[in-house]
C-alpha positions in Angstrom: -29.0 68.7 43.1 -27.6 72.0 44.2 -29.7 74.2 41.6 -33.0 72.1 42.7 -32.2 73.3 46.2 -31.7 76.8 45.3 -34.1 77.3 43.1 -36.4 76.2 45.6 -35.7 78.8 48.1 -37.5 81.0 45.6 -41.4 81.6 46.3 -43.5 80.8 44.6 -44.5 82.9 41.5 -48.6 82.8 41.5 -48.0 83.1 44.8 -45.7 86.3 44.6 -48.0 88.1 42.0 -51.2 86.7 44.4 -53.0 84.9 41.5 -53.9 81.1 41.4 -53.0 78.1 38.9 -56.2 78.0 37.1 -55.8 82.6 36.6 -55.8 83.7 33.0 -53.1 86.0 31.2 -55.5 88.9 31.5 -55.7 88.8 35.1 -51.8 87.7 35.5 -51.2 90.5 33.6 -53.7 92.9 35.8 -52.7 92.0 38.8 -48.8 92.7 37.8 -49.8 96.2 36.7 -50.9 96.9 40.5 -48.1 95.1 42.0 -46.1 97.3 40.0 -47.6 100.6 40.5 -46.8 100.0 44.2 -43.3 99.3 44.7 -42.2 100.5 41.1 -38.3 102.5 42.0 -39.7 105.9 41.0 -42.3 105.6 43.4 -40.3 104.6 46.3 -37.1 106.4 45.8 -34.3 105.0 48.2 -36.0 102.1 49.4 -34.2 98.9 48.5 -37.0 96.7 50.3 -39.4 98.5 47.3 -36.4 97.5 44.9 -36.0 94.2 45.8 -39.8 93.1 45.4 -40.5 94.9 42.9 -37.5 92.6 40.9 -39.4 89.8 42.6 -42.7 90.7 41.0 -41.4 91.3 37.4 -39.9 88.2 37.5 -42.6 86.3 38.1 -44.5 88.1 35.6 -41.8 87.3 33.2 -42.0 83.5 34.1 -46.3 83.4 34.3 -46.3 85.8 31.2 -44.6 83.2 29.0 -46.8 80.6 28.0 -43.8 78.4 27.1 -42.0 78.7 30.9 -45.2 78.7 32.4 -45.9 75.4 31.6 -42.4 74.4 32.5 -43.0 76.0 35.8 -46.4 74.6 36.2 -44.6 70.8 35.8 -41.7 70.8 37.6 -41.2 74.5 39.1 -38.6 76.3 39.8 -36.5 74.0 38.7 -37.7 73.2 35.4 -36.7 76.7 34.2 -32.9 76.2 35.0 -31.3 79.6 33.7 -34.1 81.0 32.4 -35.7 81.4 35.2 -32.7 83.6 36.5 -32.7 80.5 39.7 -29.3 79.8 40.6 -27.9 82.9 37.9 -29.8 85.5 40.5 -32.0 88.4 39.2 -32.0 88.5 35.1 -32.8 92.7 34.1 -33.0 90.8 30.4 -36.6 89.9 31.5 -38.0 93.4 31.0 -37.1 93.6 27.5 -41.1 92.7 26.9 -42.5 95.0 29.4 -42.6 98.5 27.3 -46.4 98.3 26.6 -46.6 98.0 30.5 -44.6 100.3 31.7 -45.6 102.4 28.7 -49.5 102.6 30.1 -48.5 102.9 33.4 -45.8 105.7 34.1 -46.0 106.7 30.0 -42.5 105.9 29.3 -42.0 105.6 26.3 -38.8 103.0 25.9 -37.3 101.3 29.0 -34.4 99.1 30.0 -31.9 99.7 26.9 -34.2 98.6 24.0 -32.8 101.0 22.2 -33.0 105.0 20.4 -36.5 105.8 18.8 -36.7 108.5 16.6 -40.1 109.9 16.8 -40.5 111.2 13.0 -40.9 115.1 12.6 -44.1 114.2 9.9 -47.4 113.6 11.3 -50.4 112.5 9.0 -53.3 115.5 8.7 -56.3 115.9 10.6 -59.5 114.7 8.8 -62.4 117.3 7.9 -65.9 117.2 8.2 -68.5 119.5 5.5 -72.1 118.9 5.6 -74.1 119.7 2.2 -78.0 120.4 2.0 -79.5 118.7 -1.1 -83.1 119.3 -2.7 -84.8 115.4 -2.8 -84.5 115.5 -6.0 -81.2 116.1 -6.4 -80.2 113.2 -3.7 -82.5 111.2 -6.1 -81.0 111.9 -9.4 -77.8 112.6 -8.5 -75.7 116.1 -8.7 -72.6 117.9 -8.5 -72.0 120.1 -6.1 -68.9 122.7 -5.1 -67.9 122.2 -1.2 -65.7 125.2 0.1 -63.2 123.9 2.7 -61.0 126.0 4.6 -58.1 124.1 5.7 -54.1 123.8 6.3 -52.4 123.6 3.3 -48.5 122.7 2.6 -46.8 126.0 3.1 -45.4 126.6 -0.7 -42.4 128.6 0.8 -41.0 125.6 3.3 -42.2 122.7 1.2 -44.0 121.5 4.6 -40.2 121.5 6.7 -40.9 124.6 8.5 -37.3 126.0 8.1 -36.6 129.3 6.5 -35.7 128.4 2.3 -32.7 127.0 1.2 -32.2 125.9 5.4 -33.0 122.9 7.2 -33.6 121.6 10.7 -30.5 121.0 12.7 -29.8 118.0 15.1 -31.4 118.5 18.8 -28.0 119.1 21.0 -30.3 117.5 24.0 -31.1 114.5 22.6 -28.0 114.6 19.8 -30.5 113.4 17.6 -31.7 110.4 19.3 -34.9 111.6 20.2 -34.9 110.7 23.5 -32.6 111.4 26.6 -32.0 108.7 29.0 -32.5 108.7 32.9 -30.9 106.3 35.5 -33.4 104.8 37.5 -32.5 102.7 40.8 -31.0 99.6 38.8 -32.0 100.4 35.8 -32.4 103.4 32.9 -35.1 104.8 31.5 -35.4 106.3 27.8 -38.0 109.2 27.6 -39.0 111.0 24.5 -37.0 114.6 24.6 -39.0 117.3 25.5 -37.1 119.9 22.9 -37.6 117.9 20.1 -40.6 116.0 21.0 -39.0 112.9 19.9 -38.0 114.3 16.1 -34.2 114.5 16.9 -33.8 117.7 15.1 -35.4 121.1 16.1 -35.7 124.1 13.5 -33.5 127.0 14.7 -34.4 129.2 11.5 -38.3 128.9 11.0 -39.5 129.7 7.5 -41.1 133.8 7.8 -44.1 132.8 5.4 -45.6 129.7 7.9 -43.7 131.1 11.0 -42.0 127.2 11.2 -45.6 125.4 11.2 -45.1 124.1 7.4 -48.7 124.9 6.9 -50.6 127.8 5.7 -54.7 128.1 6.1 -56.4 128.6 3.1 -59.9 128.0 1.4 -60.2 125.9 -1.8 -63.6 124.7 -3.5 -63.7 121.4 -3.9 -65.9 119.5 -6.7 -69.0 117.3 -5.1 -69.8 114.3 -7.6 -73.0 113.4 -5.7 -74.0 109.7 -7.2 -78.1 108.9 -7.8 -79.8 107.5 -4.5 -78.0 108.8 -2.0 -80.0 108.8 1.1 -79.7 111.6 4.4 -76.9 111.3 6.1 -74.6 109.5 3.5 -71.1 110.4 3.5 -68.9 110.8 0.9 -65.1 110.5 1.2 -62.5 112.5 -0.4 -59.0 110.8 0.6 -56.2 113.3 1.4 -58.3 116.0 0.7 -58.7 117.0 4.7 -55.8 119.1 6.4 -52.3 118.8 4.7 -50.2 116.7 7.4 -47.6 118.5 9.3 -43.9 118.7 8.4 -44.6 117.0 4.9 -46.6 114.5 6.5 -49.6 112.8 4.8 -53.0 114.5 4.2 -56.3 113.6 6.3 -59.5 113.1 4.4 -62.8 115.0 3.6 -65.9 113.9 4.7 -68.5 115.4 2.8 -72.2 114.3 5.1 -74.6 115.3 2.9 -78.6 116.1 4.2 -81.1 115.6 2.0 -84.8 117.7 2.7 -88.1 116.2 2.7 -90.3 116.1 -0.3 -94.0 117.9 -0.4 -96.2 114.6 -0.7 -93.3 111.2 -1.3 -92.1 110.0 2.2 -88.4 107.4 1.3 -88.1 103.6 2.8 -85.0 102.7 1.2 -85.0 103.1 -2.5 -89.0 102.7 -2.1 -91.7 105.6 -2.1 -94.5 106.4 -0.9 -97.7 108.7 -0.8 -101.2 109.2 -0.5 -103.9 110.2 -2.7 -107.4 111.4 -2.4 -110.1 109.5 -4.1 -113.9 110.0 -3.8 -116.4 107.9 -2.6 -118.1 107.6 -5.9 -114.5 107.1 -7.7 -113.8 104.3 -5.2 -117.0 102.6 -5.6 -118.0 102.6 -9.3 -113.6 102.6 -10.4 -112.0 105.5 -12.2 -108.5 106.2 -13.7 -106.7 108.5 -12.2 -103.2 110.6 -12.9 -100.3 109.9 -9.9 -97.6 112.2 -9.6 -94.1 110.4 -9.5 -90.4 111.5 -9.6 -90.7 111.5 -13.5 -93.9 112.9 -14.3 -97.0 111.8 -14.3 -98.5 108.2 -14.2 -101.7 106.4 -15.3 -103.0 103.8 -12.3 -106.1 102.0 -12.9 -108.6 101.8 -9.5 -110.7 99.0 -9.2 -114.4 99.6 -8.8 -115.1 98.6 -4.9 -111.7 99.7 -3.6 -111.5 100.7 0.0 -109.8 103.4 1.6 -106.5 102.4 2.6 -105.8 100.1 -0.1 -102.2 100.4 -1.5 -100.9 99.7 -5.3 -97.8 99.1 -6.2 -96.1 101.3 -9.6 -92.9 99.4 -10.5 -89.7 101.2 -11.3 -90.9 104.7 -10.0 -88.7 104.8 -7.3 -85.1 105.4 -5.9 -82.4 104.4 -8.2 -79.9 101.8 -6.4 -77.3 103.7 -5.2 -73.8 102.6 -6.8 -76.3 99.7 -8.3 -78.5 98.9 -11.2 -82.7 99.4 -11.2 -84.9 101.5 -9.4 -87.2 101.2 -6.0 -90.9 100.9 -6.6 -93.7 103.7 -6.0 -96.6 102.7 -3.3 -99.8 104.6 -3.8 -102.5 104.3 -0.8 -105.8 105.3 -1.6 -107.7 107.3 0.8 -111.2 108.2 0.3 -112.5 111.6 0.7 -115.3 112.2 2.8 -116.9 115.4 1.4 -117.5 118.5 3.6 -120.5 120.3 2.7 -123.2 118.8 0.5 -126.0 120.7 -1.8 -129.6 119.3 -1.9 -129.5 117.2 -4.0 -126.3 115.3 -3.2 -128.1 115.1 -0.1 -131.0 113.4 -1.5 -129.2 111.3 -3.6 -127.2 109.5 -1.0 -129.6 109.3 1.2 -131.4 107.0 -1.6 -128.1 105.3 -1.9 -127.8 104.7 1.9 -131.7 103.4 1.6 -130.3 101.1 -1.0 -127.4 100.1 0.6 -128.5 99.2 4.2 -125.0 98.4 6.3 -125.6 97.4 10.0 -123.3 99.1 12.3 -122.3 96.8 14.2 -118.6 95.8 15.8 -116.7 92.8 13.5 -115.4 90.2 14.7 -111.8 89.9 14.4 -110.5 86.3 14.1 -107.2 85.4 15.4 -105.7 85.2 12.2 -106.4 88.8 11.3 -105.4 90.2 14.4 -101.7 87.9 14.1 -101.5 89.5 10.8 -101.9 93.2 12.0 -99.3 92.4 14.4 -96.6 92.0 12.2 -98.2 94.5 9.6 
């Protein structure tokens, strides 16, 4: 009966962190985050009112936080978390050992309340690299090779990557005595912050290597070899995996992006692995029907045109387009007739379509457009 009376005297948590029953973690969790940034020690230095709510506030959080102990609270309170709700015990500091990402975010300490020495490692993966190569069409169609020069930092060959002169090595960091961090008392609690000599590595290199000057890297250009696959379109990139800059202090390499840029072609416009152009027909090839010769990616093609054919009128030449790109087949080709209305006319073309106009009477007049057709040129 004694603990239910004590813990009682406690306020209530939601009430505390000034969120309701029915609040979700995120915003138990937000509204911690500015509790805390108000009456956090380091920001009210000497101020044990600050001290003693801001305890109050993180243990809450640590109750409200848990979904476990929050639906013992929910039940039966204070009560129903005995010790573990640090009632009757008085203030547990064991309930921060969750709080790093917070605390982290908010005052960019790194490690907090004891958890413990963490060694930043000296090796940092290498930054990744961007190239851009121009292609002809026909060579993003067909597929090519190409040589890329890249200038980037390369493994110093003297070091091995470690920076220190040959046949030394770094030496332990006497700040942190190789910890990494160094550790600062802070109102009831310490803090753990990543060492500023070493920048967390726990060693520090007192004789740098005279080739690199203690970087571990060296700049240089190398020409790397471009397998450019059939059907690539603009704009594709191609990866290279640790081909970008070598990583620091023996670290892994980035990668190369190579974003390649393929230029128009004269007549053939690309939609996907399709293509398509347009070709000139005249009026007496459209009517009466003709064969004609259509350029494609290959050479040339025979396409048969129906006698009657109007201008705009598209055919379809299987096979003469785009390979598939890292696939089998090829995209077709899409030929639109257009016909060619000529300029400048002689005497007797003159009088010969004026017979054929005489002959061929068309009253110009508007059409009119049934629903159908105009639903059809909307999705067209």
């Amino acid at each position: 009966m004694g603990e239910f009376l004590a813990a009682n005297t406690k306020r209530d948590y939601y009430e505390v962190l000034g969120v309701t029953r029915a609040s979700t973690d995120v915003e138990i969790k937000s509204a911690y985050r500015k509790l805390a940034m108000t009456h956090h020690p380091d920001r009210n230095p000497n101020n044990p009112e600050a001290e003693e709510k801001f305890k109050e506030i993180t243990e809450a959080y640590a109750i409200l936080a848990d979904s476990e102990k929050r639906s013992l609270y929910d039940r039966f309170g204070h009560a129903g978390l005995g010790s573990s709700g640090g009632g009757a015990a008085g203030f547990d500091p064991a309930i921060f050992q969750d709080f790093g990402d917070i605390f982290g975010d908010i005052f960019g300490f790194g490690d907090m309340f004891g958890q413990g020495s963490r060694r930043r490692s000296r090796a940092q993966r290498g930054a990744d690299l961007r190239e851009d190569l121009h292609l002809e069409f026909n060579e993003a169609v067909f597929g090519t090779e190409k040589q890329v020069t890249v200038r980037r930092h390369e493994t110093c060959d003297a070091c091995r990557g470690s920076g220190a002169a040959p046949g030394k090595a770094p030496v332990t960091c006497k700040s942190c005595n190789g910890r990494g961090q160094v550790r600062y008392q802070q109102g009831f609690f310490s803090i753990a912050r990543t060492c500023p000599t070493c920048q967390g590595a726990g060693s520090v290199i007192s004789d740098p290597c005279p080739k690199c000057k203690g970087e571990g890297r060296l700049v240089r250009e190398r020409v790397v070899e471009a397998q450019v696959p059939a059907g690539v379109e603009d704009g594709t990139r191609i990866r290279f995996t640790g081909l970008g800059e070598a990583g620091a202090f023996g670290g892994p390499g980035g990668d190369l992006y190579v974003v390649l840029h393929v230029k128009e072609h004269a007549f053939f416009e690309r939609e996907g692995n399709d293509l398509h152009c347009v070709v000139p027909i005249s009026f007496a090839q459209a009517a009466l029907g003709t064969e004609i010769m259509v350029p494609t990616l290959e050479g040339d093609h025979k396409l048969k045109v129906p006698e009657g054919t109007q201008s705009g009128t598209t055919f379809r030449i299987r096979g003469k387009g785009v390979p598939v790109l890292n696939g089998h087949g090829k995209g077709d080709l899409h030929v639109e007739m257009r016909i060619q209305t000529p300029g400048k006319l002689n005497k007797r073309q003159r009088e010969l379509l004026a017979e054929l106009g005489e002959l061929s009477p068309v009253e110009n007049k508007p059409q009119h457009r049934s629903l159908l057709g105009r639903v059809k040129d909307m999705f067209a």
